[in-house]
N, C-alpha and C positions, 0 to 999 in steps of 0.2 A: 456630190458624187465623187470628185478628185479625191476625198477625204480617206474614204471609205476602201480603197485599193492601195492604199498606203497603208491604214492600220492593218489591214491585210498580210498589204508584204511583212510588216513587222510584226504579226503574231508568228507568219512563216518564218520569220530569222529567229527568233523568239526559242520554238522549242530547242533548235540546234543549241543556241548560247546557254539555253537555261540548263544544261548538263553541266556548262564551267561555271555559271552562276549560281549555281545552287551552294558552291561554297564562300561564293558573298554575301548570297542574301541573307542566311545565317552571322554572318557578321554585322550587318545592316540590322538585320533584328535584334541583336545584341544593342547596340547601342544605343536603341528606342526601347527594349524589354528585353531586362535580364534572363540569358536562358537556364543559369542555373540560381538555384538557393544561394543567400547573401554567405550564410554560412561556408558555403563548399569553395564560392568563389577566391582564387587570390592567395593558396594553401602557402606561398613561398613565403609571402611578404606580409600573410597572418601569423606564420610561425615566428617570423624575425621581430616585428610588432611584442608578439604576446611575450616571447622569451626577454627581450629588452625591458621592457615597465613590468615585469617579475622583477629581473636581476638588481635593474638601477630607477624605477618610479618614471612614471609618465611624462613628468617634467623634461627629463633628459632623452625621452625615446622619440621628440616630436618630428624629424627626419624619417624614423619608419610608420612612425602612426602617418604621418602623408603619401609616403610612398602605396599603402597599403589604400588609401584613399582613390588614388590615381588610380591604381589596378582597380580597382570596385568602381571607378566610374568608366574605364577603359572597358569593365563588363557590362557596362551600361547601367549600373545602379547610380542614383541622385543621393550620394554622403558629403 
């Protein structure tokens, strides 16, 4: 019975937080399920990627194909 007035209280703290939390848990779901397309995510550090291994071949671009990696997994995709 002690249980049960406790989750209580904290469904009652709950709505209040969940006003500032509503732009964590969007973050939180990010990093368990991507919220946008692989495509869309990461526009900075796909354009730097793609323009590099255009200009001078993959070989030499492996600094931004990583970086570009990190952001896509910072969006919560597994590359």
């Amino acid at each position: 019975m002690g249980g049960l007035p406790t989750q209580n209280t904290s469904t009652l703290a709950l709505p209040g937080l969940q006003q500032n939390q509503e732009s964590a848990k969007p973050t939180t779901g990010a990093e368990s399920k991507p919220k946008k397309k692989i495509c869309c995510a990461c526009p900075e550090t796909k354009k730097l990627r793609d323009e590099c291994i255009v200009q001078h071949g993959e070989e030499a671009c492996a600094k931004w194909i990583e970086a570009h990696r990190i952001c896509l997994r910072a969006e919560g995709f597994n590359v």
